[in-house]
Legacy VTK file of the C-alpha trace (Angstrom):
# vtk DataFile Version 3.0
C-alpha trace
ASCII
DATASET POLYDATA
POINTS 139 float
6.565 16.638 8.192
10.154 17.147 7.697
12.889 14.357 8.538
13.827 15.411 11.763
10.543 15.399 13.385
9.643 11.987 11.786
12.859 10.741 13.425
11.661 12.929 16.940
7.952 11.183 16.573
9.144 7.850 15.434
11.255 7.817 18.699
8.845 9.387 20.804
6.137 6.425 19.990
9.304 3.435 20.564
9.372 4.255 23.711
5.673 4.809 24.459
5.254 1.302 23.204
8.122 -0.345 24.990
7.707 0.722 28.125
3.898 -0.372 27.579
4.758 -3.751 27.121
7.581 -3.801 29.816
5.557 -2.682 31.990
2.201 -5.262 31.158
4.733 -8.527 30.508
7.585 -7.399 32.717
10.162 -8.772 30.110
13.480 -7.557 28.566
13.775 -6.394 25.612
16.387 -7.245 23.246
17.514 -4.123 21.068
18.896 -4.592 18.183
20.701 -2.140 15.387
23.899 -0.574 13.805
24.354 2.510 15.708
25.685 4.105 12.411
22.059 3.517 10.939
19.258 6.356 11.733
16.792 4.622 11.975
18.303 1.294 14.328
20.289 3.804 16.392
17.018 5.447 17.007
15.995 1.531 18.886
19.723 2.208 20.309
19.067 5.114 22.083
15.875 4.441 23.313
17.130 1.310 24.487
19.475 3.265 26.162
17.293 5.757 27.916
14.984 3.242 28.942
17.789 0.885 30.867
18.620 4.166 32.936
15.201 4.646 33.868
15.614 1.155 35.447
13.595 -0.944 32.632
15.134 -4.679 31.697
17.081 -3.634 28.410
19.681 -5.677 26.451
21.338 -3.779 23.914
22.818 -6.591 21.521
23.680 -3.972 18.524
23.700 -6.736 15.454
25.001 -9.797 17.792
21.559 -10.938 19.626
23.420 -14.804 19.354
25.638 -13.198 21.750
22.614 -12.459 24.753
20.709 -16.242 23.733
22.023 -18.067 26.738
21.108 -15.236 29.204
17.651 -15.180 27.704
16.727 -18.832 27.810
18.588 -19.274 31.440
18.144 -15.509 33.468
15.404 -13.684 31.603
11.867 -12.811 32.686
8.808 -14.875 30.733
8.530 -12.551 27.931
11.175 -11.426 25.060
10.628 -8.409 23.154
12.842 -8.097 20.031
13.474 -4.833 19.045
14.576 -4.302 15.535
13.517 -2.801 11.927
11.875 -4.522 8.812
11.326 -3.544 5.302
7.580 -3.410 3.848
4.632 -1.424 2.870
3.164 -1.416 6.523
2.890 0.805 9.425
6.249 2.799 10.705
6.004 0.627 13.767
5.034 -3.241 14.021
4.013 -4.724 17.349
3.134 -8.238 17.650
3.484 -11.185 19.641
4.931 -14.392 17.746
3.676 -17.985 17.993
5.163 -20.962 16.867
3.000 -20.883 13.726
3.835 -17.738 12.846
7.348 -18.958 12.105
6.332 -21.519 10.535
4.468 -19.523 7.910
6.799 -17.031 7.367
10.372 -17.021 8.198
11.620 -13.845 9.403
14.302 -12.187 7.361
17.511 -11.120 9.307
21.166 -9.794 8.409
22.371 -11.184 11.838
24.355 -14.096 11.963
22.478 -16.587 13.590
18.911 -15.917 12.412
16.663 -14.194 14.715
14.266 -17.331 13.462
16.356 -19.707 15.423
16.658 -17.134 18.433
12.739 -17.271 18.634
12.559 -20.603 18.308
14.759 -21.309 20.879
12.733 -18.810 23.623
9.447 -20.578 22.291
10.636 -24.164 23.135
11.290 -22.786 26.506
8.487 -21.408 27.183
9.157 -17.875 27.225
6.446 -15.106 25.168
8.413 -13.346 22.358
7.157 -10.292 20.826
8.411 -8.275 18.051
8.341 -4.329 17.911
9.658 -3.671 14.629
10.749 -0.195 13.504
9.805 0.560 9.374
13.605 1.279 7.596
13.181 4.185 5.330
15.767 6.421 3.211
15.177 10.233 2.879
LINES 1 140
139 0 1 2 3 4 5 6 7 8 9 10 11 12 13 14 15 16 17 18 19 20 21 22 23 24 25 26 27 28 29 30 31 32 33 34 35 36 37 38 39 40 41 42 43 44 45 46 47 48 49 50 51 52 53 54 55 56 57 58 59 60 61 62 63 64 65 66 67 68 69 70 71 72 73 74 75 76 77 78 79 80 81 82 83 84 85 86 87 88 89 90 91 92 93 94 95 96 97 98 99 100 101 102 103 104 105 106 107 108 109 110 111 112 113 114 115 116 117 118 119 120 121 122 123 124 125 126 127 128 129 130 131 132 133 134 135 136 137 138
């Protein structure tokens, strides 16, 4: 498969997913990425496409500190976090996180306030956070 139609798929099956779990938890999701990154402006612009189709989208680009207080006061019961990870695993992660998950294993971020503390913070409210994670690559 070349690189454009990995991108095309990888995009196609984003957006599949989110608007699965939209739909089921009737969240927001939170979408995070450097637009001048392939593979986070791909969660950009599916973000993107998504809030004009009517769904609850935030698109926090790499400040998600900057939508916390909206999330914890305005938003719906469930978070989903949209972002990338690096790893050996599938091209796209979906999970729900609990409170011992964090514990475990801290999640890795380059944001400024660690999207650790951001989860934390929904958790303590009460609110279901769930991670779909795009797989970074470089071709």
């Amino acid at each position: 498969m070349n690189v454009g139609m990995y991108y095309n798929n990888l995009k196609k099956e984003l957006k599949k997913a989110l608007k699965e779990i939209l739909q089921r938890e009737r969240g927001v999701a939170l979408c995070l990425g450097n637009p001048l990154n392939k593979i986070e402006n791909i969660i950009l612009q599916t973000g993107k496409e998504l809030k004009e189709e009517g769904f609850n989208i935030l698109l926090a680009y790499t400040s998600p500190e900057a939508y916390l207080i909206k999330l914890l006061k305005e938003s719906p019961n469930s978070v989903i976090i949209v972002d990338t990870f690096e790893g050996e695993e599938e091209d796209i992660l979906i999970f729900e996180v609990k409170e011992r998950d964090i514990k475990k294993k801290p999640i890795l971020t380059t944001h400024t306030v660690p999207l650790t503390f951001i989860v934390n913070s929904l958790l303590n409210k009460g609110k279901k956070v769930y991670f779909v994670l795009l797989k970074k690559r470089s071709y």
